[in-house]
C-alpha positions in Angstrom: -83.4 15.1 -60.8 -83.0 13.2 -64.4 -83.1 16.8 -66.0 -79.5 16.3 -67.6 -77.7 20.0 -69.1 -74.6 19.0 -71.1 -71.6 21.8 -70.2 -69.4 23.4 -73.3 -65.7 24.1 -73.8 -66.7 26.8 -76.1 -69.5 28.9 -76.7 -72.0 28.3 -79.5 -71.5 30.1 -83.0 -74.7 30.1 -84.1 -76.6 31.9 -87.2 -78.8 34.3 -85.5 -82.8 35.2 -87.1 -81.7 38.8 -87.4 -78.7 39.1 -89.4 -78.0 42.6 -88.9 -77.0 41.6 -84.9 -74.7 38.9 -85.4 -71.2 38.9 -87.2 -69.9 36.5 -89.4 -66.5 35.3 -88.9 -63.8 37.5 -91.0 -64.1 37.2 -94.4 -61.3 35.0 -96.0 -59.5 34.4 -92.5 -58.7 30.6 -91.5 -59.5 29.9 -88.1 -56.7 27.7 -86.4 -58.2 24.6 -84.0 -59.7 25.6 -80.9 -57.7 24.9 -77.8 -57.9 22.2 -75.7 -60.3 23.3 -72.7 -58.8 24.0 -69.6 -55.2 24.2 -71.5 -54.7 27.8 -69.7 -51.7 30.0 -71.2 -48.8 30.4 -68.6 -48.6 33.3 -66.6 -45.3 34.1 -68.2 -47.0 34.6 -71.5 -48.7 38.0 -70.7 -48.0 41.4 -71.3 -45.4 43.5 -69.3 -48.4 45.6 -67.7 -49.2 42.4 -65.8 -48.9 43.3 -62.0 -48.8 41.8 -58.5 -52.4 42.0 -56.9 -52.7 43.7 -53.7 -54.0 41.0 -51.0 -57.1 40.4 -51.7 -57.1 40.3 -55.8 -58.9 42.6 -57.9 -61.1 43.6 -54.9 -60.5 43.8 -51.5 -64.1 43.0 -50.0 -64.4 44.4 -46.2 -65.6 42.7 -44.0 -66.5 45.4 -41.7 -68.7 46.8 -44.2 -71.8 45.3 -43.2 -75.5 45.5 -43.8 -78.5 44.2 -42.4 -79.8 41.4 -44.0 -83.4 42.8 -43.4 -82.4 45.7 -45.0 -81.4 43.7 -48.2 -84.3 41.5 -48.1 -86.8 45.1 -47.9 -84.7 46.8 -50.8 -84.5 44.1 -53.0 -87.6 42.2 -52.5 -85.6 39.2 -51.2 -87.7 36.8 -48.8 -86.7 34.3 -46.7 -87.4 31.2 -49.1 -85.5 32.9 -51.9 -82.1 31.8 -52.8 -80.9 35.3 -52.3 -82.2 35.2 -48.7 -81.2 31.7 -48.2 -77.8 32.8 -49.5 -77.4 36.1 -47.4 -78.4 33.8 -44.3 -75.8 30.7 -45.2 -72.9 33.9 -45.4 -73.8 35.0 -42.1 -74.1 32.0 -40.2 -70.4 31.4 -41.9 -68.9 34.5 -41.0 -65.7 36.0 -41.2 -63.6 37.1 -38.4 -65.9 36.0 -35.9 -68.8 38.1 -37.4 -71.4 35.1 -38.2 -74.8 34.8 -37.2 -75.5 38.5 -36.1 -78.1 39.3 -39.1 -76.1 41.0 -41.4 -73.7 40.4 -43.9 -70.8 41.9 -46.4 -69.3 41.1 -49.2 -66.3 39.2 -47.7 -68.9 37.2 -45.7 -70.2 36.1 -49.2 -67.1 35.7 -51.0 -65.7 33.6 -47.6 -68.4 31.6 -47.7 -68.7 30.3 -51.7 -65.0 29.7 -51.6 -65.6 27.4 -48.9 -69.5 26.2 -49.5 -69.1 23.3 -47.0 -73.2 23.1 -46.9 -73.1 22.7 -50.3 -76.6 24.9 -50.7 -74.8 27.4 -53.4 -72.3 26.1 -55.4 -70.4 28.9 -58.4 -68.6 27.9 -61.4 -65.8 28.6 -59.8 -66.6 25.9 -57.1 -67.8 23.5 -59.6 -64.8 23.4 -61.7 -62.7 22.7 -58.1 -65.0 19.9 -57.9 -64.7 18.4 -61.1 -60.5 19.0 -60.8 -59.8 17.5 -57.3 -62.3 14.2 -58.6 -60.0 14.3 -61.6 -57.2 14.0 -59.6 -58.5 11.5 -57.6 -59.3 9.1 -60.7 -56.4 9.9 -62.6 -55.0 5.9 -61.5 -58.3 4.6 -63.7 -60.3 4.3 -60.9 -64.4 4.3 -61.7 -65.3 6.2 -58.4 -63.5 7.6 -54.9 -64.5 7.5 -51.7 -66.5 10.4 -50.5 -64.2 11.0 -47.8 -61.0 11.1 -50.1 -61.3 15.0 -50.7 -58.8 17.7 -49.3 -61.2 19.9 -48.0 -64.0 19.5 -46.1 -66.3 21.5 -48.9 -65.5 19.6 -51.0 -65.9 16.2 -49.6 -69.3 17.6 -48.8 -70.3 18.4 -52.1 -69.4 14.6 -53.1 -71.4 13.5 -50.2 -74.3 15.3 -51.8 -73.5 14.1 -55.3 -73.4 10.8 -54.0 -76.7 11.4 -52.2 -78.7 13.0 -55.0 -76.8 12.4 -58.3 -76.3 9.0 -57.5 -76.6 5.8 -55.4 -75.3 6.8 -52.3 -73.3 4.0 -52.0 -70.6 6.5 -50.1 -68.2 6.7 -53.8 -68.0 9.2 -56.1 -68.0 8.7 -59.9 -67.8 11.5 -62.7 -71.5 10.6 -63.9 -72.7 10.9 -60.6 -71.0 14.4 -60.4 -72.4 15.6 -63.7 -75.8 14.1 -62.5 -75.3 16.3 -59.6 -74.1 19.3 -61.4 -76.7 19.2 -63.8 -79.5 19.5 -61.1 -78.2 21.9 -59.4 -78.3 23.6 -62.7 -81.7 22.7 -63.2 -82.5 24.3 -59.8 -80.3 27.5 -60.8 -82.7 27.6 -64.2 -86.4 27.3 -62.4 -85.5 29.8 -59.3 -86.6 27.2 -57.2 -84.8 25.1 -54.8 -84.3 24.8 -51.0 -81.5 23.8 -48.4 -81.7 20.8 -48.9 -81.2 21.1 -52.8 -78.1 22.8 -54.4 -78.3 25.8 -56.6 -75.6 26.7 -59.3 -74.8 30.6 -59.2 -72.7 31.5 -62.1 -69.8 34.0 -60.9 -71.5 36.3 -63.5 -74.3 36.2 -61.2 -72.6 36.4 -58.1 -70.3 39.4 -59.0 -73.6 41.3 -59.0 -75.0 40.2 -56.5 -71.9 41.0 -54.4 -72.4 44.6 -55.9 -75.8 45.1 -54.2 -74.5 43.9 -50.8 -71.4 46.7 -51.5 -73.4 49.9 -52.4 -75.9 49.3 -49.7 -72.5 48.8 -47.2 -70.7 52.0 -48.6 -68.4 49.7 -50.1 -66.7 50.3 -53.6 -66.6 47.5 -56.1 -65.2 46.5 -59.7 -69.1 46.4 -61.4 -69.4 50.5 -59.6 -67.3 53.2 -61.0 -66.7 56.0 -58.6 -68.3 59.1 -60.5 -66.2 62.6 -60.2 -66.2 66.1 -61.0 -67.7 66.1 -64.5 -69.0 62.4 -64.6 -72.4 62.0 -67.3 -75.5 61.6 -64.9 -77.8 58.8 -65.7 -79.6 56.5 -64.2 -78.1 53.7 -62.4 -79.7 50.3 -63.0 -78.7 46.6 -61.4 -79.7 43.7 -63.5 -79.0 39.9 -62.0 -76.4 39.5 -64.3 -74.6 43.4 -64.9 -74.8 46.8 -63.8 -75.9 49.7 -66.1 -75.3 53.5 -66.1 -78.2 54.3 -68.9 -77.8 58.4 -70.5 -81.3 59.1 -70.2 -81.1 62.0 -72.8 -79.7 59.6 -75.2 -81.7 56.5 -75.2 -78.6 54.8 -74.5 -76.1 53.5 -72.4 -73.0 55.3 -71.0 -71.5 52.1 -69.7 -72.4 48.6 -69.0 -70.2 46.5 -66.6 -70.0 42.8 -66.0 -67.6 40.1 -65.0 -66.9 37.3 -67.1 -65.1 34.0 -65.4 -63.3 31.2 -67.4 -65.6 29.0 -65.0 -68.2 30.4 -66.2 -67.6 30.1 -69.8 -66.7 26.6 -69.2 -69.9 25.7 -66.9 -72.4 27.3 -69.4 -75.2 25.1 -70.5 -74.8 24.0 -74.2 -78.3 25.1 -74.9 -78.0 28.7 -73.8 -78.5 30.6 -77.3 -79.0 33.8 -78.5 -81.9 32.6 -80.9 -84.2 31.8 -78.1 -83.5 35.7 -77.0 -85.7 38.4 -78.8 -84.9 42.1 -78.1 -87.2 44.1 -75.4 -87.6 46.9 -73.3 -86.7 47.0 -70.3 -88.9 46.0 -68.0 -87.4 48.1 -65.2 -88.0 51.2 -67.0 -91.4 51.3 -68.2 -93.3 52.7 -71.1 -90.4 55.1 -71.4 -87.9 52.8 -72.6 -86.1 52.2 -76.0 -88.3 49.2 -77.8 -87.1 47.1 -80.7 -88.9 48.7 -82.8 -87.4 52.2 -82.6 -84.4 50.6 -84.6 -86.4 49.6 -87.5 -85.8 51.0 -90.8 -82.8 53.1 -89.3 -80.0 51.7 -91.0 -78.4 50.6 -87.4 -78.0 47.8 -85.7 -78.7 47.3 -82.3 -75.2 46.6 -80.6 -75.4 44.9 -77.5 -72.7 46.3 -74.8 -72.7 43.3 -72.9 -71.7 40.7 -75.3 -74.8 38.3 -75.6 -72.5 35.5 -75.7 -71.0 36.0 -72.5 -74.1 34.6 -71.1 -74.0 31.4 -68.7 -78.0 31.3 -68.6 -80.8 31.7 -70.7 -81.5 34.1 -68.5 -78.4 36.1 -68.7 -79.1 35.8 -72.4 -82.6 37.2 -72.3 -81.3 40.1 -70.2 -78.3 41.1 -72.7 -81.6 41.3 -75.2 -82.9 44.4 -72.5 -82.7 47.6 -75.1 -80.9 49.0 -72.4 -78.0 47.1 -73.1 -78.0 48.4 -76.7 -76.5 51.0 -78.8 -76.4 52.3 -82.8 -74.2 50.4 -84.3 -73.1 50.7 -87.9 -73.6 47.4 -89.2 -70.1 46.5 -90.7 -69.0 47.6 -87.3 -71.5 45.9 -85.0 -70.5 42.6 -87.0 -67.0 42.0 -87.9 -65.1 44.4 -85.4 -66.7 45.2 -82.8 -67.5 41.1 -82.6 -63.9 40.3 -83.5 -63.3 42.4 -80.2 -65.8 40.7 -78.4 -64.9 37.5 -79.4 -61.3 38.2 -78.7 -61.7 39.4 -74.8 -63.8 36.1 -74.1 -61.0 34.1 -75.8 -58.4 35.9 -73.7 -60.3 35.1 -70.3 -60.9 31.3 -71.3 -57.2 31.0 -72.2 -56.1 32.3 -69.1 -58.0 30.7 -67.3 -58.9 34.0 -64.7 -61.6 36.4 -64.5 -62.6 39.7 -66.0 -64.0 42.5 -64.8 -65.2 44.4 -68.4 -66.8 47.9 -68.8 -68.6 48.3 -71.9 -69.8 51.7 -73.4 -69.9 54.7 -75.8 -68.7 58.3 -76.3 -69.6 61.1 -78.6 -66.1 62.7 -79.4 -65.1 65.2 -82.5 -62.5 64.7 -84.9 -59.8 66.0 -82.3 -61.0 63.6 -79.5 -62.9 66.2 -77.2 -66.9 65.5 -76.1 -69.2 66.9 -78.7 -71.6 69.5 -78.0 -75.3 68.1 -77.0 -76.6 69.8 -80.6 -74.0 68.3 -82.9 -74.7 65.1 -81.4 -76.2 62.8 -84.6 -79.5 60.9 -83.5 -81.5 58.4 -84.8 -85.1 56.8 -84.0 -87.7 55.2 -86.5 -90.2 56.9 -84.3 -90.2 60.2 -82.2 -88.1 58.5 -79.5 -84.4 59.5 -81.0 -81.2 57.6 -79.9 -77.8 59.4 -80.0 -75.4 57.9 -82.6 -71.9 56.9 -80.4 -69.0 57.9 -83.0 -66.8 55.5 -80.4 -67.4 52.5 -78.5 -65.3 51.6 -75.4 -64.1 48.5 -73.9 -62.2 48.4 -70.5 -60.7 44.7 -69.3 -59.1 44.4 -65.7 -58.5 40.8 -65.8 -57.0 38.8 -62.8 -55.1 35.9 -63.3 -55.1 32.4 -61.3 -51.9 33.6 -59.6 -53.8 36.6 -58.5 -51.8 38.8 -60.8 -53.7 41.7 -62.7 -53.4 42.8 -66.3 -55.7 45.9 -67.8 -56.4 47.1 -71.3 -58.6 49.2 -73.4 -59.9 50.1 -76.5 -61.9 52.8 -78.0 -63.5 51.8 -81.1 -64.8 54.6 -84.2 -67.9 53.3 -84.8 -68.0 54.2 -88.8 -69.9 53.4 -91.4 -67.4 52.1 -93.2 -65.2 49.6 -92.0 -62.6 46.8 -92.6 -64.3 43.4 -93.1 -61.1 41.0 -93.4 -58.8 39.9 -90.2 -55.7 41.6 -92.1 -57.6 45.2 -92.0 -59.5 44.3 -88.3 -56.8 43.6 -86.3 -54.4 47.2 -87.6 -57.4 49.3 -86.6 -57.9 47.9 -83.2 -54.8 47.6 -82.4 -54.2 51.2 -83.3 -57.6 51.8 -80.9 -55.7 51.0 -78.0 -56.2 53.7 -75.6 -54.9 53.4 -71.3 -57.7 53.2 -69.1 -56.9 56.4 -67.7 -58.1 58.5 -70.9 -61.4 57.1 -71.0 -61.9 58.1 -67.6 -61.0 61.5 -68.0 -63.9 61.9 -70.6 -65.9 59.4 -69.1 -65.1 61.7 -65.2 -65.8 57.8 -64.0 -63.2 55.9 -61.8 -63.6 52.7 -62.9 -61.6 50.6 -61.0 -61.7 52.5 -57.8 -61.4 49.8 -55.5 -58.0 49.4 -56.8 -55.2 50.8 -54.8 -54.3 54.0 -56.2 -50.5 52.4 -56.4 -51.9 49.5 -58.4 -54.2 51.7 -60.6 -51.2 54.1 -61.4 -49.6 50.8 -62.5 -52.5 49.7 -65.3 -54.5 52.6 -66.2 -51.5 54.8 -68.1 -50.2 51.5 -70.2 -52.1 51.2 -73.4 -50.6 47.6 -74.1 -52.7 45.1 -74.5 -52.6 41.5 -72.6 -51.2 37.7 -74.0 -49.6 35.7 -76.5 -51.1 32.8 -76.2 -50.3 29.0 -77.3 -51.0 28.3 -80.9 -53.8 26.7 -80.7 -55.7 29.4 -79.6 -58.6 30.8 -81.6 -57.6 33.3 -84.1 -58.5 36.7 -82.1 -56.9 36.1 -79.2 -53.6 34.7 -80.7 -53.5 37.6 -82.7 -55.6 40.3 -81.8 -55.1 40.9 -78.2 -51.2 40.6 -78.4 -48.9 43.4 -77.0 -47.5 45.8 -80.3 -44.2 45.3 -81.4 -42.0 48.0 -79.8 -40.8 51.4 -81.8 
């Protein structure tokens, strides 16, 4: 238990071994101070295409859509001693409307139970950053320590009765270094896939969302990672990673979307040594000796664009699987590094300031100068070998982002991926602003529902605004105060 993993506000800048990847921050652009962490911008400060939630949030998990755990377990590979089996058997013994203990589980099960983890086996960032607010609160006077028994909530008193127990000297008070003690084991835990009930495993939301996603589609239940395909959608084949969810073109070599959540708990809860240098690129092992390798980029003249941002990553091995060449597309390299980063950069800033949760949808289309699909034969290639990936000419980014309130908010842009492109803040921001597109076009030449969970009432309400979400305090970091502001009306 001494293994101690220090937590960040922000994520890491760092300068990456391959260049060509990684952007560089605007050229001649000051960067303000970063915020304050945890200094979350008012709900007042959004958008106008901010919305009441439907009960429930962004996604209204059923809890009569259930699925044998067995079933899971034979699927997935899951056995009993695994934390995915131990964590399908903690939902079920919780429950949720009188469900529990009857062998199968849903997603409601799963979400009822980590919002309320009173065994303490599984513990999100979401839960952890309760934990380390209510023993905030509690020591706000200038007291060292608090009583185990001084929480609100039965969870949570149990997870300082576990901190006290195995972070430190179980002398029945809490302290903050016995918390981070705590927190960093169960961290440790999280990082070596090991761990039993009587430890406590950290499961990043990131994680979870996915996970979540596999109990859905096996229930027949729609989520936000699992667009609803219609008349017209691009086939491909559907692949579920730990951390996202991927719909690869299989013609192309490359991704039609790549969808993920990204939590301000998790950003907050992410291990400072989590870095993109200790990532290298690789096929994916899910797909065999078929699959794009590194080394079909080189000597193209593209670089290899991750969809999912590699730095919304809470693990190492998050990280590593961002590096999957399945996550990757051509990129032109002024592009890939100064606005299609800026953009990057400026969605993770948005959810940190906010303090909510994201559900994003990352991917690219192949459009002629009038907006409509491209033919298969005018679509330009590339491939340093006889594998040959298709050349995006736009790159999409969908946010529906859901507030602490519950509120939601949902923007889009689609991106020209040109060779030639603006490199300074003044030039970046103009062209993506002007790449503001409502949700509702994409899917119309993507044939995808994105966000079909939504109520249709509540999707009518986001997907035809192309505004864009938050003003935020000063302090904020330069994209999101400036990039992702709503335009100035006509």
């Amino acid at each position: 238990m001494s293994l101690r993993i220090p937590t960040r506000a922000t994520p890491p800048r760092p300068t990456p071994a391959n260049a060509s990847d990684t952007a560089a921050a605007p050229a001649n652009t000051a960067v303000p101070a970063a915020p304050v962490p945890g200094n979350a911008a008012p709900a007042s400060a959004l958008a106008s295409n901010t919305v009441a939630a439907p009960s429930g949030g962004s996604w209204k998990r059923s809890a009569t859509k259930e699925v044998a755990i067995s079933d899971l377990q034979q699927k997935f590979g899951w056995t009993d001693e695994s934390w995915q089996g131990r964590l399908l058997k903690a939902a079920d013994e919780g429950g949720v409307d009188g469900r529990g203990e009857n062998g199968q589980v849903s997603a409601a099960e799963l979400e009822s139970y980590l919002s309320a983890p009173t065994d303490a086996q599984f513990l999100t960032s979401t839960a952890l950053q309760q934990q380390r607010a209510a023993l905030d609160a509690k020591l706000a006077g200038g007291a060292q320590s608090v009583s185990v028994d001084a929480f609100d909530s039965p969870w949570q008193a149990s997870v300082a009765k576990r901190a006290d127990l195995l972070g430190g000297n179980a002398d029945g008070q809490l302290s903050a270094e016995e918390l981070t003690a705590y927190v960093n084991a169960s961290k440790a835990n999280q990082a070596k896939g090991t761990g039993t009930a009587a430890d406590t495993q950290w499961v990043p939301d990131q994680q979870m969302a996915t996970f979540q996603s596999r109990v859905a589609e096996v229930a027949g239940e729609l989520d936000p990672l699992r667009p609803a395909g219609g008349e017209g959608a691009t086939p491909g084949l559907s692949l579920v990673k730990e951390y996202s969810r991927t719909l690869l073109d299989t013609d192309k070599n490359v991704p039609t979307f790549v969808s993920y959540m990204l939590s301000a708990a998790d950003v907050k809860e992410t291990p400072a040594d989590v870095s993109r240098l200790n990532s290298t690129f690789v096929r994916d092992p899910e797909i065999g000796v078929g699959g794009v390798t590194d080394s079909d980029y080189n000597n193209t003249g593209f670089d290899r664009g991750h969809m999912k941002a590699a730095e919304d990553s809470p693990t190492q091995a998050a990280m590593n699987e961002s590096h999957y060449m399945s996550n990757i597309a051509p990129q032109h390299g002024n592009h890939n590094q100064q606005i299609w980063r800026t953009l990057e950069r400026g969605v993770s800033e948005l959810v940190k300031e906010t303090g909510g949760k994201a559900y994003i949808v990352t991917g690219n289309l192949y459009l002629d100068d009038k907006g409509k699909p491209l033919p298969p034969e005018s679509i330009e290639t590339m491939g340093a070998k006889d594998r040959k990936m298709a050349v995006p000419t736009h790159n999409f980014k969908t946010v529906l982002l859901e507030l602490p309130n519950g509120n939601l908010s949902m923007f889009a842009y689609m991106v020209p991926n040109a060779k030639e492109g603006p490199s300074k803040k003044d030039e970046i921001v103009p062209l993506l602003e002007s790449s503001r597109v409502p949700v509702d076009q994409l899917e119309g030449l993507l044939g995808q529902d994105l966000y079909a969970q939504l109520p249709k009432g509540v999707q009518e309400k986001l997907e035809k605004d192309a505004s864009a979400a938050g003003i935020f305090q000063q302090q904020s970091l330069y994209e999101s105060a400036t990039l992702l502001r709503a335009p100035p009306s006509a």
